[in-house]
C-alpha positions as CSV (number, residue, x, y, z in Angstrom):
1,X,-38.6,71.5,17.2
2,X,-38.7,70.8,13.1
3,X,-42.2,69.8,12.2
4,X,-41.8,66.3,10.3
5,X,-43.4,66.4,6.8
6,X,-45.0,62.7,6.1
7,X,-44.1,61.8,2.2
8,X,-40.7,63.4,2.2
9,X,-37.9,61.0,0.6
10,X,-36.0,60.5,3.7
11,X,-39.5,58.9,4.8
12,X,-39.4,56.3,2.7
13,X,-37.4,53.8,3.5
14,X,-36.3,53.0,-0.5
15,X,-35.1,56.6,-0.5
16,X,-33.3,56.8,1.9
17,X,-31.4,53.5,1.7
18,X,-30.7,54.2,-2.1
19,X,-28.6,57.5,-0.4
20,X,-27.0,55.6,1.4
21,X,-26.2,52.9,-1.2
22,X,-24.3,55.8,-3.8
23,X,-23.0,57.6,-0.6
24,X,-21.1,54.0,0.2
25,X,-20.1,52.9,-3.2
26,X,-18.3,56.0,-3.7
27,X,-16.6,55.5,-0.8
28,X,-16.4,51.6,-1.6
29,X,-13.9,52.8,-4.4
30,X,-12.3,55.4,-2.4
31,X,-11.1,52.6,-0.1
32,X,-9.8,50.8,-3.5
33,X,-7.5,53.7,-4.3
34,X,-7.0,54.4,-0.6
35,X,-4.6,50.7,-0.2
36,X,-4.2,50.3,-4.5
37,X,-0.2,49.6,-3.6
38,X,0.3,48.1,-0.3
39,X,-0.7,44.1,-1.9
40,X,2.3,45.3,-4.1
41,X,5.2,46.8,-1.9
42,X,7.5,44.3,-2.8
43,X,7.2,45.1,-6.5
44,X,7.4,49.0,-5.9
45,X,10.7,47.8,-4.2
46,X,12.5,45.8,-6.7
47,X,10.5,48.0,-9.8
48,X,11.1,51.1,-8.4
49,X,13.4,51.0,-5.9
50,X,11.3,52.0,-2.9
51,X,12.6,50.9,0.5
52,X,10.7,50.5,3.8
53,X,10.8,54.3,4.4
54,X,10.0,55.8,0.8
55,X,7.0,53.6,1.1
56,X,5.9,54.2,4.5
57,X,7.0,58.2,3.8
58,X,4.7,57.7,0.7
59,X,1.8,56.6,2.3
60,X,1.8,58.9,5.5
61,X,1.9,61.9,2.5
62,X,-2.2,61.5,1.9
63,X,-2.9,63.1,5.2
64,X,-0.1,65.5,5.2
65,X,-2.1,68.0,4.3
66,X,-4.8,67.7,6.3
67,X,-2.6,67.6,9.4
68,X,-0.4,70.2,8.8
69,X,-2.0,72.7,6.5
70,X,-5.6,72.0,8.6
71,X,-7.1,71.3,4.8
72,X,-9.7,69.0,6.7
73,X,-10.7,71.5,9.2
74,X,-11.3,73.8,6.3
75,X,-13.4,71.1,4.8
76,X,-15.5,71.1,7.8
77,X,-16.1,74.2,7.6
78,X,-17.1,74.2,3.4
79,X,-19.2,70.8,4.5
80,X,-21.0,73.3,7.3
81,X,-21.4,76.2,5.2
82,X,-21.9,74.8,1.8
83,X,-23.4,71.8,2.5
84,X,-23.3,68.0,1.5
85,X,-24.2,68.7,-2.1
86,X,-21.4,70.8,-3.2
87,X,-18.7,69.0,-0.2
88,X,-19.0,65.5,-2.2
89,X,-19.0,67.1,-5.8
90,X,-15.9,68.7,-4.9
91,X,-14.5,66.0,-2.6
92,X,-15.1,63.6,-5.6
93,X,-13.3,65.7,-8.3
94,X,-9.9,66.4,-5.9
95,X,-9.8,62.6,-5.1
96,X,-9.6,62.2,-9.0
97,X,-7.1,65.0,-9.6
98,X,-4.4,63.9,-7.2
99,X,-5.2,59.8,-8.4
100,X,-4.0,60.8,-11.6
101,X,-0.9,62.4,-10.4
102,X,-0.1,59.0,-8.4
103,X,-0.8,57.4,-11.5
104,X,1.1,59.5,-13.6
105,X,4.1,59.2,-11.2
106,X,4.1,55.3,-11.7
107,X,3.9,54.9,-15.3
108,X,7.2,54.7,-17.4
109,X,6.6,57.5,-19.0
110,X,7.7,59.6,-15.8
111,X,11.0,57.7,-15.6
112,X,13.9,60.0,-17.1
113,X,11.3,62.7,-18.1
114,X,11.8,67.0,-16.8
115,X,9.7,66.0,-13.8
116,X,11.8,62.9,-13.0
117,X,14.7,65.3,-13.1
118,X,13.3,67.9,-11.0
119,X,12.0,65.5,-8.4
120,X,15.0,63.9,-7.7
121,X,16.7,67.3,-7.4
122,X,14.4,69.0,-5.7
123,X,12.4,69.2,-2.2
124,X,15.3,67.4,-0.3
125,X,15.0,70.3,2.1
126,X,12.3,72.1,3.3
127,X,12.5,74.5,6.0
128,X,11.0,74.4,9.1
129,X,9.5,70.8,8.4
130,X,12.7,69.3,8.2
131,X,13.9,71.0,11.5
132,X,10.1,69.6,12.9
133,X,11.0,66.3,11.8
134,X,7.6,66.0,9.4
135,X,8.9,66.7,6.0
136,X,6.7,64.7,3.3
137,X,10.1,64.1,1.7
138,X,13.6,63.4,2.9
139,X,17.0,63.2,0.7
140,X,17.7,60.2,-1.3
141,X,13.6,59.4,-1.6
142,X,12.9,58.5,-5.5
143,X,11.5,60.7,-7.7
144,X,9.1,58.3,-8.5
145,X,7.7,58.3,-4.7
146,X,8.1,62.1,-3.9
147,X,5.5,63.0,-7.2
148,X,3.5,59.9,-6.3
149,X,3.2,61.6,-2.4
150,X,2.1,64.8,-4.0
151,X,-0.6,63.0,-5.8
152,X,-1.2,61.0,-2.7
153,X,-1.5,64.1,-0.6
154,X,-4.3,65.6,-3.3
155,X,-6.2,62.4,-2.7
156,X,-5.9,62.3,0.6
157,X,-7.3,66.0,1.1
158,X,-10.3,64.6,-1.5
159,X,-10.7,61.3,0.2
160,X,-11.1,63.0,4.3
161,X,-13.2,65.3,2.5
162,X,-15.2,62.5,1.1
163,X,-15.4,60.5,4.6
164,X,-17.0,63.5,6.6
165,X,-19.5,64.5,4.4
166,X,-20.9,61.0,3.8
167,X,-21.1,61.0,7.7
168,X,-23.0,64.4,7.6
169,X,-25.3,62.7,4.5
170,X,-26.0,59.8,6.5
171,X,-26.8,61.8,9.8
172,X,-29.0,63.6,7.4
173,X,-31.3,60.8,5.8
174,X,-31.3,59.1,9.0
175,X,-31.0,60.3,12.6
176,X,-33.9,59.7,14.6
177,X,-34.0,56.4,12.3
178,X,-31.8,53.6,11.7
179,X,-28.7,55.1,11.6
180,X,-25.9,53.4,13.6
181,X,-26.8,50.8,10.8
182,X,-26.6,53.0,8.2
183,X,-23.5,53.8,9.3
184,X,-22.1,50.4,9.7
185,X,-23.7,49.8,6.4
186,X,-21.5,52.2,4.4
187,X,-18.4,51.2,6.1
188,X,-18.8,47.3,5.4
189,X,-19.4,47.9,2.1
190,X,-16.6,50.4,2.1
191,X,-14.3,48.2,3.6
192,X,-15.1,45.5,0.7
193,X,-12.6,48.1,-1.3
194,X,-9.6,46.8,1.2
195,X,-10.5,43.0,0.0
196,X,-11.3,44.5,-3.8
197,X,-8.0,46.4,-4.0
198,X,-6.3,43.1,-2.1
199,X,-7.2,40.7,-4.8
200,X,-7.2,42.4,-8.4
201,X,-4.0,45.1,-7.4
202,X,-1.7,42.1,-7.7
203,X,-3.6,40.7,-10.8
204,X,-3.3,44.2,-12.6
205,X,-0.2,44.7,-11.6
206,X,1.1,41.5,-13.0
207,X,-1.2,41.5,-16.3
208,X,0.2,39.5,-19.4
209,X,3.5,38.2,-17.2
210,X,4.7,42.3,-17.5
211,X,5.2,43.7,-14.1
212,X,3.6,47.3,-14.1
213,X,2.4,48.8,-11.2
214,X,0.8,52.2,-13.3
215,X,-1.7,49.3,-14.5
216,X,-2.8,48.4,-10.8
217,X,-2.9,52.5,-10.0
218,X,-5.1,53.1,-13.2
219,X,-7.4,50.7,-12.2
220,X,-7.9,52.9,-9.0
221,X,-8.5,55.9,-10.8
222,X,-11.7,54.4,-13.5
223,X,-13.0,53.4,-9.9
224,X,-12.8,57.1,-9.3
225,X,-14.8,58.3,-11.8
226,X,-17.2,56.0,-10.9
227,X,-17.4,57.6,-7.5
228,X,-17.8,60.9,-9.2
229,X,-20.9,60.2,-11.1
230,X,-22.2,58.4,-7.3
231,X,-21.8,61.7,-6.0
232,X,-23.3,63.5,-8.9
233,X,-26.8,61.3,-8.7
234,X,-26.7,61.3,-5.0
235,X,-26.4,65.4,-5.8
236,X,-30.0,65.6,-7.4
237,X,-31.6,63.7,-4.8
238,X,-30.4,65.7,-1.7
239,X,-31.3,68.4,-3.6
240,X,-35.1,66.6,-4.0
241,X,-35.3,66.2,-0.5
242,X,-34.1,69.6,0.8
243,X,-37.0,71.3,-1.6
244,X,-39.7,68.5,0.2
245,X,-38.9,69.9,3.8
246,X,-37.7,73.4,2.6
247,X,-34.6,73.2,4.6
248,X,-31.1,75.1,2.7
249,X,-28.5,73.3,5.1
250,X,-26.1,76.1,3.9
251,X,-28.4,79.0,5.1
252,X,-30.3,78.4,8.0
253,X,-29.0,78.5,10.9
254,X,-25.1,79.8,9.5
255,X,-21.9,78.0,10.9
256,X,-19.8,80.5,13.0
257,X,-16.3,80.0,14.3
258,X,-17.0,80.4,17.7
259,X,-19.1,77.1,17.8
260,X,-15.7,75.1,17.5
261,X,-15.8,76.4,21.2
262,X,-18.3,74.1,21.7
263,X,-17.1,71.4,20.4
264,X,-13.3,71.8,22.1
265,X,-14.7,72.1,25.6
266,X,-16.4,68.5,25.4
267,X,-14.8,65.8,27.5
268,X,-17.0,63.4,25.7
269,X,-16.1,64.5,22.1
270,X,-12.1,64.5,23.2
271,X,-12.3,61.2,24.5
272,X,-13.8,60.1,21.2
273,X,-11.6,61.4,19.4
274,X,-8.3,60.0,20.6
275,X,-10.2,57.0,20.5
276,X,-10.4,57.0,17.1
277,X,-6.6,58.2,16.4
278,X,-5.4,55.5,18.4
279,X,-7.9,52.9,16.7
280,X,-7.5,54.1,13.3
281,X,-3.8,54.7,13.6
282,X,-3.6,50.3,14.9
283,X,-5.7,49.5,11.8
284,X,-5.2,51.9,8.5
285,X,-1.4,51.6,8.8
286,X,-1.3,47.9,9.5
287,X,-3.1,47.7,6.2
288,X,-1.0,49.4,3.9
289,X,2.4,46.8,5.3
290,X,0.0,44.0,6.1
291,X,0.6,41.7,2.7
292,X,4.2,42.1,2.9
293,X,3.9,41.2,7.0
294,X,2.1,37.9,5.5
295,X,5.0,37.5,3.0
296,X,7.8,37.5,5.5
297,X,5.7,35.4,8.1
298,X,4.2,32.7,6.1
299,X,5.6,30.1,4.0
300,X,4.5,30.8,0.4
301,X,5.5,28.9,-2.4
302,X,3.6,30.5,-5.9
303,X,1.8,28.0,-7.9
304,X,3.8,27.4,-11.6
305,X,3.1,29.6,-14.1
306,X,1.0,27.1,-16.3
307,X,-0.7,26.3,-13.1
308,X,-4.6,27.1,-12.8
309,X,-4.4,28.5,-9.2
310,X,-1.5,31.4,-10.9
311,X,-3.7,32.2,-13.5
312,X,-6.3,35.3,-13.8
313,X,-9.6,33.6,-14.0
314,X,-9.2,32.1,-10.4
315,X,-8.4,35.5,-8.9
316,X,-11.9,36.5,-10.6
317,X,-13.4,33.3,-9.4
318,X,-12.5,34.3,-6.3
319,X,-13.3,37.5,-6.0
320,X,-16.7,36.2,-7.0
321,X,-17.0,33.5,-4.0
322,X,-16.4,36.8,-1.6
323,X,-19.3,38.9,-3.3
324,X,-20.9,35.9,-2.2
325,X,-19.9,35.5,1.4
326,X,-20.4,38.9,1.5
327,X,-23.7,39.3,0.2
328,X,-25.1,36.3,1.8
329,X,-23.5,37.6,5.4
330,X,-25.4,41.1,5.2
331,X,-28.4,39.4,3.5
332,X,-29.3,37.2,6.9
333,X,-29.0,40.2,9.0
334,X,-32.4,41.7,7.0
335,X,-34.3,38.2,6.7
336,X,-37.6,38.2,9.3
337,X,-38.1,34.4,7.5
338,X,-36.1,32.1,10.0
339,X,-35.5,29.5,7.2
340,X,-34.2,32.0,5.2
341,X,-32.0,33.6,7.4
342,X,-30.1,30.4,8.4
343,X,-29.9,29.4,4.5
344,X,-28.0,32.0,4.2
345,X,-25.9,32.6,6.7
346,X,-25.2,28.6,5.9
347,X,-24.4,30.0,2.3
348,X,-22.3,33.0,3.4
349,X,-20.0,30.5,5.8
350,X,-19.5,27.6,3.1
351,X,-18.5,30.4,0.4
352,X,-16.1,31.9,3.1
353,X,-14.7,28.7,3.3
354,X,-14.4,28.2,-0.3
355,X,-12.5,31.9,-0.1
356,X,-9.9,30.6,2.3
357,X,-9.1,27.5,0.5
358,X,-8.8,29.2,-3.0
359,X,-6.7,31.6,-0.7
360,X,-4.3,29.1,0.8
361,X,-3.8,27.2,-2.8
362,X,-2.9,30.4,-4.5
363,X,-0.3,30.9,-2.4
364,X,-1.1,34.6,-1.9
365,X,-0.4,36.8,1.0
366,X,-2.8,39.2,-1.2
367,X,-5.7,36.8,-1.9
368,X,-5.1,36.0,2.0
369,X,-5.1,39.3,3.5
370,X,-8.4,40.4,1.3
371,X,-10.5,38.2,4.1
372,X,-9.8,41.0,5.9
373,X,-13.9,42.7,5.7
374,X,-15.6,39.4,5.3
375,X,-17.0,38.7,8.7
376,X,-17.2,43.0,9.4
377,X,-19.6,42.7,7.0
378,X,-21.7,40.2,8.7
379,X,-21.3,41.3,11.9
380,X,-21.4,44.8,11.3
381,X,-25.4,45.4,10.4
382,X,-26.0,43.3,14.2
383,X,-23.5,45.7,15.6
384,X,-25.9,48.7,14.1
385,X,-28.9,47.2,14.5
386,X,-27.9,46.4,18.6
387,X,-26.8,50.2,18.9
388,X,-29.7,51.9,17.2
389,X,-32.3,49.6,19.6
390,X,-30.5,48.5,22.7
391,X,-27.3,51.0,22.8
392,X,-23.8,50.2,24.7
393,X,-21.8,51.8,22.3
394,X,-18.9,52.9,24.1
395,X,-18.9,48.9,25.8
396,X,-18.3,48.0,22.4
397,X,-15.2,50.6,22.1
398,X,-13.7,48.7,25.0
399,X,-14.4,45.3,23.1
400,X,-12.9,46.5,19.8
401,X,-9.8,47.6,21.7
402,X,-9.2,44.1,23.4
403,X,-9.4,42.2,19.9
404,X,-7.3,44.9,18.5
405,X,-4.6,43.7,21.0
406,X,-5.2,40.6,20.9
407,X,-4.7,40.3,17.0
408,X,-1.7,42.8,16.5
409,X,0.2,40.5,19.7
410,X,-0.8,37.3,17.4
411,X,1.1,38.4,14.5
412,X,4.1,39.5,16.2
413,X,4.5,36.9,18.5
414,X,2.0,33.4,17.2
415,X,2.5,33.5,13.3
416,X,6.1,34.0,13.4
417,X,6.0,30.0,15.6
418,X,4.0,28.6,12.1
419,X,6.6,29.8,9.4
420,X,7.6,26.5,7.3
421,X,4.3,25.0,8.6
422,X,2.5,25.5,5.5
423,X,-0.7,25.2,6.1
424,X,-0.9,26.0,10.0
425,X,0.7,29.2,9.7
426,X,-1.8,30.3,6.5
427,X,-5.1,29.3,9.0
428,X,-3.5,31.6,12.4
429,X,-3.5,34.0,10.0
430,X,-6.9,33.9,8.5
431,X,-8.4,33.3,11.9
432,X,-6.8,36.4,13.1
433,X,-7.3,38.3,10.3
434,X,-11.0,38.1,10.4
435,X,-11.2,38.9,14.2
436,X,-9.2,41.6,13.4
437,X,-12.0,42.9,11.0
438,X,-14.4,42.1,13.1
439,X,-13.0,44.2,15.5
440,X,-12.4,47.2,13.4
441,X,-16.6,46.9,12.3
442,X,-17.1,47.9,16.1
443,X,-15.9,51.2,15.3
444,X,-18.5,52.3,12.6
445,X,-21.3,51.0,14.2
446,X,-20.3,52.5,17.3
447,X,-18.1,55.6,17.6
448,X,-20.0,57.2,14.7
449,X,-23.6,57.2,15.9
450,X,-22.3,59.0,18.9
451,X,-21.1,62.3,17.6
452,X,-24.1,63.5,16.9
453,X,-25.3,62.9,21.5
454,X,-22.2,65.1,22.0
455,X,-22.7,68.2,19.4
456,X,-25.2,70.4,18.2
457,X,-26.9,69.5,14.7
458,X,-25.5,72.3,12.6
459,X,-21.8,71.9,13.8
460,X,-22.0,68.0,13.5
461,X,-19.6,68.5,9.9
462,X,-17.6,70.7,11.9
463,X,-17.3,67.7,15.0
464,X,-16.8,65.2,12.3
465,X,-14.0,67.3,10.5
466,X,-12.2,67.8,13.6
467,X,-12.1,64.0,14.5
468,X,-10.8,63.2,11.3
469,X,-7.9,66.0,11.6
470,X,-7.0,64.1,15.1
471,X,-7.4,60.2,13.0
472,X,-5.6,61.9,10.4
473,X,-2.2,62.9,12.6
474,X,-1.7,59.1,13.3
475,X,-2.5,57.7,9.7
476,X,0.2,60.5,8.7
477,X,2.8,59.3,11.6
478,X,2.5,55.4,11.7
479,X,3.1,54.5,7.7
480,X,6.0,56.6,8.3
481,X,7.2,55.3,11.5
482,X,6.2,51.3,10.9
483,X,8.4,52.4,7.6
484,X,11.9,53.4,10.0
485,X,11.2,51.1,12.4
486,X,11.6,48.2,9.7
487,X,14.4,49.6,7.7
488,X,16.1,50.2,11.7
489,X,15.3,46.7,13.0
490,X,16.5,44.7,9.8
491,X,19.6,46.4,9.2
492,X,20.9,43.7,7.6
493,X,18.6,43.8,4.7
494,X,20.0,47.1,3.5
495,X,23.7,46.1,4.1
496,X,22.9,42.5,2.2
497,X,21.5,44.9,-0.6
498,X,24.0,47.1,-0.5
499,X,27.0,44.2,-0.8
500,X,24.7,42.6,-3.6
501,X,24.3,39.2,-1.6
502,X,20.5,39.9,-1.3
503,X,18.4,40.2,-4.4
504,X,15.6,43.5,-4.4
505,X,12.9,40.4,-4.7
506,X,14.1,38.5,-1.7
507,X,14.4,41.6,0.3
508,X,11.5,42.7,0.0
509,X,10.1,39.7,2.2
510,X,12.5,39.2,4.3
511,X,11.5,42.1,7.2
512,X,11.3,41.2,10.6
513,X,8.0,42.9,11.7
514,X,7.8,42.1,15.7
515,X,8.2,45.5,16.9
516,X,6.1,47.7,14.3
517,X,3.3,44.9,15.7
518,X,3.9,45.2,18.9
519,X,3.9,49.3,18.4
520,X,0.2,48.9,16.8
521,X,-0.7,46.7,19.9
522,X,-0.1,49.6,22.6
523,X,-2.2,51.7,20.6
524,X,-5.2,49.5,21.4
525,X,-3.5,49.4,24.9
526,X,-4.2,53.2,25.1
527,X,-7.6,52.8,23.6
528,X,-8.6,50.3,26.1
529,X,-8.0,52.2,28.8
530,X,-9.6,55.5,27.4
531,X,-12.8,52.8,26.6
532,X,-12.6,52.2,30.2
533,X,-12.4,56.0,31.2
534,X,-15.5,57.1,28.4
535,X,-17.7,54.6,29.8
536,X,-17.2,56.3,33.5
537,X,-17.9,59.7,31.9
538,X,-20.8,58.6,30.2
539,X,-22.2,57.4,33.4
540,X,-21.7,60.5,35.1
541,X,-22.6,62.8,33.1
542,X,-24.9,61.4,31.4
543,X,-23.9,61.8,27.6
544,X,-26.2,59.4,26.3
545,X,-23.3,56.7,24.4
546,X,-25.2,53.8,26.1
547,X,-28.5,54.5,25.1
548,X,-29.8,53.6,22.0
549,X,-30.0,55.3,19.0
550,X,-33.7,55.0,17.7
551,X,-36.1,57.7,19.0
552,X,-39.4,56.3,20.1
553,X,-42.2,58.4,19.4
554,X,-44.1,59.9,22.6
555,X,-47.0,58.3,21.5
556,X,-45.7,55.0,21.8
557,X,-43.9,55.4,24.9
558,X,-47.1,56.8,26.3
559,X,-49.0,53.8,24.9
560,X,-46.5,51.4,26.6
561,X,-46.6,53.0,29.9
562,X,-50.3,52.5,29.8
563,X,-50.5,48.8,29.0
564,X,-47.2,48.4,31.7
565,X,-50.0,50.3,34.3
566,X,-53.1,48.1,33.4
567,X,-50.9,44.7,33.8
């Protein structure tokens, strides 16, 4: 048992949050880049000629290699044996290298140059993955998409990377603390990159009346260098805290390859696991197509040109008014002053209201859509805070997993009723947009806490690694097959293109997107029942995903029993 040193940094409770706070930033603009074109599909379709499926095939491409060339078990492996140090200085600099590509790949510049050339000639046929069925590219994709995938995939091996060893940070400054909080922490704040990216892609892409989306992308990639230099502070002060307790991660007690054996043969871990695909695979890819669902489901007329709700200072505004809601949301969950607390939360729900409004009269799907983490990041400290004190976290699997379905069955089957009912069919879908992300903020607080009851401490990167590899298999499949099952279910679209009776622009919202949702919603399906099925488990065999997460000292416990015998 590690003797605990009183005075070390991951004592104090400044420290330890301050981790936490450049371990989630980074992330925070991760997330940016991660979604940086899905608010503008329509314009990589009429700008650059990218269909359903060049899209979709495009965005599967950043886990492609983490899937199939097992880059993210590797990772796990570096993150074991090197440590969190070194794993987020590198993870930060690959996220950078293949952003730059994407970015690269969008800008005119690439357009008729050797690479343009090359790209459209080459890698239509690769061996063995095109007899699979899982080639990154196919014949006929653009150029422009196939160099973009390749920068995508780069990312994508940086950004996985990036996601397991924050988990392993956060483990590290916190277990036996507040750490299902911690956890939900990061992610809310993380997630605030899905509304950030929502809001200002659009505006950058857009810029000065010019449509180019290279400005939106190179927006991303300052936000990653920002996440680099997060990593690179948050570098010296693991480091501090590693010479206070005069623990070397990397050394003591050496990963080895046959503790994956350990990991493999738990029924508790598996079940996790698949949980997450399937959870993941409903949410991540719904994101990426979810603006353009919104622009073929709603009735959007865009303000005039001279008008002050089309103009660039009330896309700041209101990107301002979310800080707020979001801010003043977290902030309640922290106040012990009642008066306080209730002033504002009050705050937090009249700016949210404020949001939705500026929303609705922009006439956005983008601006609508980026409510998406508002009330996760509300909800999501009480989530953390219920787990690490009173437990139930694989209830609140099975309680994610019914919302899930619940929201994915609402947009195929409810908001399609509201089109031409302008302002009905804009409030179904905030309503259900903001269950859906307080559904997804179950997950965090929940499912992440409870790897480390199921695995030994110094193979916790290697559990975290392997979970991602399985998340990462569905958030490579479903872009790619919400993709075909658009372009196969509007046929018309492509034939109407084709005969020139349908503009690019009209097109590109003018998808029929009833079965891709109802695809997401039997992934929540399958995650209810395995809920169901984990909570059984946990009963019998006693794994511990109930039971809360803070550790009460033996003193206490002892002091308790004492009073509980004297009454």
């Amino acid at each position: 048992m590690t003797k605990v040193v009183k005075g070390n940094l991951n004592d104090k409770a400044w420290a330890r949050w301050t981790a936490l706070g450049l371990l989630a930033f980074a992330m925070f603009c991760s997330y940016i880049f991660m979604d940086i074109l899905s608010p503008i599909k329509d314009l990589l379709q009429s700008t650059r000629g990218w269909d359903s499926t060049a899209f979709g095939t495009m965005q599967g491409s950043e886990t492609f290699l983490n899937v199939f060339i097992f880059f993210l078990i590797f990772a796990g492996i570096i993150l074991d044996k090197m440590g969190v140090r070194f794993t987020a200085l590198l993870s930060g600099a690959v996220m950078l290298v293949g952003a730059t590509i994407n970015w690269y790949a969008l800008t005119n510049a690439f357009l008729g140059s050797s690479l343009d050339v090359w790209f459209t000639t080459h890698l239509n046929y690769i061996p063995v993955f095109d007899e699979l069925g899982i080639s990154p590219f196919y014949e006929g994709m653009p150029a422009s998409a196939k160099f973009s995938a390749v920068g995508f995939m780069i990312f994508g091996c940086g950004v996985e990377m990036a996601g397991i060893t924050v988990s392993r940070g956060i483990v590290k400054w916190f277990k036996g603390r507040e750490m299902a909080l911690a956890m939900g922490s990061e992610m809310a704040l993380a997630r605030l990159g899905v509304a950030t990216c929502m809001i200002f892609s659009p505006m950058f892409a857009e810029l000065g009346g010019h449509v180019s989306v290279a400005r939106s992308v190179a927006f991303g990639v300052v936000l990653l260098m920002i996440a680099l230099i997060m990593f690179i502070v948050y570098f010296f002060m693991d480091r501090k805290l590693d010479e206070q307790t005069h623990m070397e991660e990397e050394k003591d007690d050496p990963f080895q390859l046959k503790d994956l054996g350990k990991i493999l043969t738990s029924s508790g871990f598996w079940l996790v696991a698949l949980l997450c695909v399937l959870y993941y695979s409903a949410i991540f890819p719904f994101q990426k197509y979810a603006v353009n669902m919104l622009q073929c489901n709603l009735s959007l007329t865009a303000p005039g040109d001279d008008s002050f709700w089309a103009s660039d200072t009330v896309t700041v505004i209101q990107y301002v008014i979310m800080i707020v809601v979001a801010a003043a949301a977290f902030a309640s969950n922290f106040s012990k002053n009642k008066a306080v607390r209730y002033i504002t939360l009050t705050l937090a729900i009249v700016a949210l209201v404020a949001y939705c409004f500026m929303g609705y009269k922009r006439q956005s799907a983008a601006a609508i859509f980026a409510v998406f983490p508002l009330l996760a990041v509300g909800i999501t400290p009480i989530l953390g805070k219920y787990v690490d004190y009173k437990g139930k976290a694989a209830s609140m699997l099975v309680l994610g997993s019914v919302l899930l379905i619940a929201c994915h069955l609402t947009f195929a089957f409810v908001l399609p009723m509201f089109k031409g009912s302008d302002i009905a069919g804009v409030c179904v879908a905030y309503l259900t947009i903001l269950v859906l992300g307080a559904s997804f903020s179950l997950v965090p607080a929940s499912l992440w806490p409870s790897v480390p009851k199921l695995v030994d401490a110094k193979i916790i990167g290697s559990a975290y690694a392997l979970i991602f590899w399985i998340q990462n298999i569905g958030l490579w499949l479903f872009p790619l097959l919400i993709g075909k099952v658009l372009d196969s279910t509007n046929p018309q679209i492509a034939q109407d293109l084709a005969n020139g009776t349908m503009t690019p622009e009209v097109a590109a919202v003018s998808y029929n997107y009833t079965w891709p949702l109802v695809m997401l919603a039997s992934l929540g399906v399958a995650a209810l029942v395995l809920g169901l099925v984990l909570k059984v488990i946990d009963r019998k065999k006693g794994l511990g995903l109930e039971l809360p997460n803070i550790e009460q000292p033996q003193a206490e416990i002892m002091e308790s029993e004492a009073v509980a015998a004297e009454n």
